[in-house]
N, C-alpha and C positions, 0 to 999 in steps of 0.2 A: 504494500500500500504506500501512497506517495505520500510523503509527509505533510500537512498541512503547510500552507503558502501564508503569510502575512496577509491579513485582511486588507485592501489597498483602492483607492479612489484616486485617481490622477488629479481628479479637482473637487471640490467643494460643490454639491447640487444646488439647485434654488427650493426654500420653504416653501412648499408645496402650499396653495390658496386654502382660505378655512371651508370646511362642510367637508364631505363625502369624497371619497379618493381610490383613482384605480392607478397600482402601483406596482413595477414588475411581476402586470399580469395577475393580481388579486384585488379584490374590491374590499375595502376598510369602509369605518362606520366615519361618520363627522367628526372633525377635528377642528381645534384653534390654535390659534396662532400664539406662541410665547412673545411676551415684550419686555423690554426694562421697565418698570414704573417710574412714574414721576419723582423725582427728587424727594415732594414731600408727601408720598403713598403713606397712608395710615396701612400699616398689614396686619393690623387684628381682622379686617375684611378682605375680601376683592381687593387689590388697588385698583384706580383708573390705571393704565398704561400707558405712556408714552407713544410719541408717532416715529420710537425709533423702528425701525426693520424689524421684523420677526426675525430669531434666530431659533425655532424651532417651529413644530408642529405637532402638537400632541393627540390622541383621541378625546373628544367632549365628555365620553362617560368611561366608568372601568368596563374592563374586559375582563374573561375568566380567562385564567392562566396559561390554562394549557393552549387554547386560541391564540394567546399573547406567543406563547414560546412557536407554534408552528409560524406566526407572521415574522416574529426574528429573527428563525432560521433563514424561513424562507426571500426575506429582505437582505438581509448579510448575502444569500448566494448573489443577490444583483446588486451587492454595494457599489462592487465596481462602474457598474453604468449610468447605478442613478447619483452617487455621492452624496446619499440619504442614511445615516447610520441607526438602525434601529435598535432599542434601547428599551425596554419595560422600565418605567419610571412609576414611585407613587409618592408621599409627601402627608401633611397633614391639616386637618382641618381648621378651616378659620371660620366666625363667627354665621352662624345662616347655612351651613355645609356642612352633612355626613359622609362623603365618599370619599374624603381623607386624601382627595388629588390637587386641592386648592393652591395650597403654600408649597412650592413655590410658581407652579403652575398657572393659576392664574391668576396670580398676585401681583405678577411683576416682579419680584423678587432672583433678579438673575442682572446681570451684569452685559451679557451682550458681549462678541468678540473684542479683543485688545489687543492687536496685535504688534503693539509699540512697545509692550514689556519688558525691561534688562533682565528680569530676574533668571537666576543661575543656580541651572539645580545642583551641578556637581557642588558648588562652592557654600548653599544650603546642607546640603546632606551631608558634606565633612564638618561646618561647624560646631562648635560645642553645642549639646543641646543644654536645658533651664539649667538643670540639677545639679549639672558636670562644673565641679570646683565648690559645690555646697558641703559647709563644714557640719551642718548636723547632721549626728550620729545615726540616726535611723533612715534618714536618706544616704547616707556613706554607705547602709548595710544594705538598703532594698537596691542599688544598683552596683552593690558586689553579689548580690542574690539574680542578678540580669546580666552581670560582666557579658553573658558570650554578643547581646542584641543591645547592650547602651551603647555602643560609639561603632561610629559607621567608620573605618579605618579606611579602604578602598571601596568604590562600586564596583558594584556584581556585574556578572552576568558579561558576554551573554551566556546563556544557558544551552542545556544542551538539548534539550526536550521542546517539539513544534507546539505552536501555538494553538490555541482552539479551531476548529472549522466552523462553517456554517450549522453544520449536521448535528455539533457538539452542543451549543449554544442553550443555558439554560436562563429560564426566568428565576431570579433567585426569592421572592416573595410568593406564599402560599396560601397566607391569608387573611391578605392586607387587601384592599382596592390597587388593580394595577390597571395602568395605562400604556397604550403606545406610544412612542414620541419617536419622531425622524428630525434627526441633527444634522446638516452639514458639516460635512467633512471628507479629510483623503484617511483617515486613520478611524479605529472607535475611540482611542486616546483624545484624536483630536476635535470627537464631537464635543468635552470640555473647553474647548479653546476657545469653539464657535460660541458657547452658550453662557461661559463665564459666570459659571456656577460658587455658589457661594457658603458652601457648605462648612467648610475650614474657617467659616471669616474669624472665630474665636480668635484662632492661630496665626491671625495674618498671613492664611494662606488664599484667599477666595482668587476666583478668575482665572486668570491666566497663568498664576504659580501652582497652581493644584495641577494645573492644567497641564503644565511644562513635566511633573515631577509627571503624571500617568503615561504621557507620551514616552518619558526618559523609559520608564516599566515596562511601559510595550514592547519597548525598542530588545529592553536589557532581558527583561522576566518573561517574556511574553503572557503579560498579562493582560485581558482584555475584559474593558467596560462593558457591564451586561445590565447594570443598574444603577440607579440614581433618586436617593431621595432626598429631602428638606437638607438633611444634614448626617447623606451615610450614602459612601460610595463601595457599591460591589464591582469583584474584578475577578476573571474568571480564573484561574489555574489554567498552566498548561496540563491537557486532557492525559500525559502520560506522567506528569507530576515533575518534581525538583529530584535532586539529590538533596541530603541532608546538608552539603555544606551551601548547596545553594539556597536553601529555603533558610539557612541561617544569617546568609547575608543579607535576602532581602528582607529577614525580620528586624535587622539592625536596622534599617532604611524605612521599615515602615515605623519601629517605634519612633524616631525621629521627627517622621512627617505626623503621627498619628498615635501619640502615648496612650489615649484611651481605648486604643483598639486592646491591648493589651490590660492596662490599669483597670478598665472598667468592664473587661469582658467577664469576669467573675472566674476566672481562671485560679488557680491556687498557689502555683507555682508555673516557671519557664517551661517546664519540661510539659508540663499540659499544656501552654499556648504553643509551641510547636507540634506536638500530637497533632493540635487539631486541625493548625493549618496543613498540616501534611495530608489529612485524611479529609477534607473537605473541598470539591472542588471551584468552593467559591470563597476569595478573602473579602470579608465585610471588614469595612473602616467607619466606623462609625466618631463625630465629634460633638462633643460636650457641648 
């Protein structure tokens, strides 16, 4: 069997119009259009939105899952021609709404492409992270208790194992409200970039630095965006997995970019938050 090919678009597609859509050859329900909101968007609600550009296309209602995962696959096989990158996205409810796809969806709450950005992932990822040079004692011991994933010494990768296919492609949410959303992009990394998601903003990572670091993963990990919420990004495993020193490198890298993926996953120890990313093949990043 031939190894799986990087998922690849020469160019970025156009946000396909809002309502009803027939799309490499299948027919979807109604969708809208994602926008920036206005400056001063109240988002306990709806925001009005902005007359920037749409930088997305979501579905209007949730879909059931497994319908989600057949349009994904089946969208990923025509990435190449439409430069649409299909994405199960879900999020959460704002004020007047139960189907939990509001925020950020139709709020406005996204940033929109950036693509004037310095930011620099190598020179991020080698930085000291908060902790690194803190004299108390009990953080001295909880990141000699994490030595092998507190400090990113080199980047990884790349790895040695092909990246996802179309065929592999899971929905990672089972029962939550999910949506479709088609991204412009040449990359799935890069449907971040278009969309300038703002997930990280805690972190002062939002937009286009979240955005640089997924790409760099892509590139390095091959790991590829399958989901997207308010404030939790999934990314697929390569379908044959890591070696253990690989999956240790890029746990350095993710604790760096993503402490709570670890700190707050209710893990007990290292050696369980590696189990699990070895044995699951979707990494959730979730931010505080």
């Amino acid at each position: 069997m031939t190894p799986n090919a990087p998922l690849r678009s020469t160019t970025r597609g156009d946000v396909p119009p809002e309502g009803p859509l027939r799309l490499g050859g299948i027919d979807l329900p109604a969708g809208l259009h994602v926008r920036p909101a206005d400056d001063d968007a109240d988002f306990d609600a709806v925001a009005a939105v902005s007359d920037a550009p749409p930088c997305a296309w979501v579905t209007e209602e949730a879909v059931e899952t497994g319908l989600a995962q057949q349009w994904v696959r089946h969208l990923a096989s025509r990435f190449g021609d439409t430069g649409l990158w299909p994405i199960a996205v879900t999020g959460i409810a704002a004020t007047g709404y139960d189907d939990g796809l509001d925020r950020p969806w139709r709020s406005g709450e996204v940033l929109g492409p950036d693509e004037g950005s310095d930011f620099d992932v190598e020179a991020f990822l080698l930085s000291p992270g908060e902790l690194e040079g803190d004299e108390d004692p009990e953080i001295v011991a909880y990141l000699e208790s994490i030595a092998p994933i507190a400090t990113v010494r080199e980047l990884g990768g790349p790895v040695a194992a092909p990246p996802a296919g179309p065929q592999d492609l899971l929905v990672p949410w089972r029962v939550r409200p999910v949506a479709l959303a088609l991204i412009p992009a040449t990359s799935p990394a890069d449907a971040l970039t278009t969309l300038g998601w703002l997930g990280p903003a805690n972190y002062d990572l939002e937009g286009a630095a979240i955005a640089r670091i997924a790409v760099s993963w892509e590139e390095r990990y091959h790991l590829t965006p399958v989901g997207i919420d308010f404030d939790q990004l999934m990314l697929q495993m390569p379908p044959r997995g890591l070696s253990r020193p690989e999956v240790m490198s890029l746990l350095a890298e993710v604790y760096r970019v993503c402490p709570d993926a670890y700190e707050q996953g209710g893990f007990p120890d290292l050696a369980s938050f590696v189990r699990a990313v070895e044995s699951h093949p979707v990494l959730g990043l979730w931010w505080d």
